[in-house]
N, C-alpha and C positions, 0 to 999 in steps of 0.2 A: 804946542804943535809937535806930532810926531816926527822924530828924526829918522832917515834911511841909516841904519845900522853900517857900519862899518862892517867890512868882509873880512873874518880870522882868515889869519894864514893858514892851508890843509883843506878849508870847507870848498874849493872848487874842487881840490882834488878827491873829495869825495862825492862830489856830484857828475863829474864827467865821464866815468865809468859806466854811470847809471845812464846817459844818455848819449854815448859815443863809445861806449867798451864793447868788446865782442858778447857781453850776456845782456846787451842793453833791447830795453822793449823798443818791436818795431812800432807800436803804435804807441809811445812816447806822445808826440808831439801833438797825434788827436787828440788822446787823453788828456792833457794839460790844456789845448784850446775848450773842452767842451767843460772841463773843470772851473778852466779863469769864465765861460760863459754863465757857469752857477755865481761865480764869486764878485766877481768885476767884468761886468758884461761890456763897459765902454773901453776900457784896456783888452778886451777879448776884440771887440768890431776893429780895433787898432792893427791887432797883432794880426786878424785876418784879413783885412784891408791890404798891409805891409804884405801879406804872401800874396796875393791878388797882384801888386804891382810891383815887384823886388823881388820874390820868388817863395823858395822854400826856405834860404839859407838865411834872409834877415827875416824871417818868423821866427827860425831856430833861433835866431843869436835873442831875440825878444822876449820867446818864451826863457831860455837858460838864465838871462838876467833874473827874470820874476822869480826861477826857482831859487836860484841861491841867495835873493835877498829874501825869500821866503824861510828857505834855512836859515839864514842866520837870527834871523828872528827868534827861531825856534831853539835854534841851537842859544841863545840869550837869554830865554823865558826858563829854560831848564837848567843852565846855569843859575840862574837868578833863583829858582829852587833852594837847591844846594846851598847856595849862600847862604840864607836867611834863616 
């Protein structure tokens, strides 16, 4: 079974710019729900369900999660390049 990646130290702080910085896209948060709705449609009904009842701010906090375990995945996989 696959394991949720443990989070490097630095990888938030390079995602929070992207989504809280002053050059961060306003439509961010569309773009990421209608993204997880191509990828994981039942974590997408989730995440828009949670803004439906909780607001905007624990959709935000739901999507951010999915992105940076998404990074580090990636930022793993290309490591894992490198290594080998």
């Amino acid at each position: 079974m696959a394991k949720i990646p443990r989070i490097q130290e630095g990888l938030i702080n390079s995602i929070v710019p992207e989504v809280f910085g002053p050059q961060k896209d306003p439509e961010w948060m569309n773009n990421m729900i209608l993204r997880l709705g191509r990828e994981n449609p039942i974590l997408s009904a989730f995440i828009i369900s949670a803004n439906k009842k909780y607001g905007k701010e624990a959709a935000a906090v739901g999507l951010l999660v999915y992105k940076i375990i998404e990074s580090q995945i990636h930022a793993n996989e290309v490591r894992d390049l490198f290594e080998t």
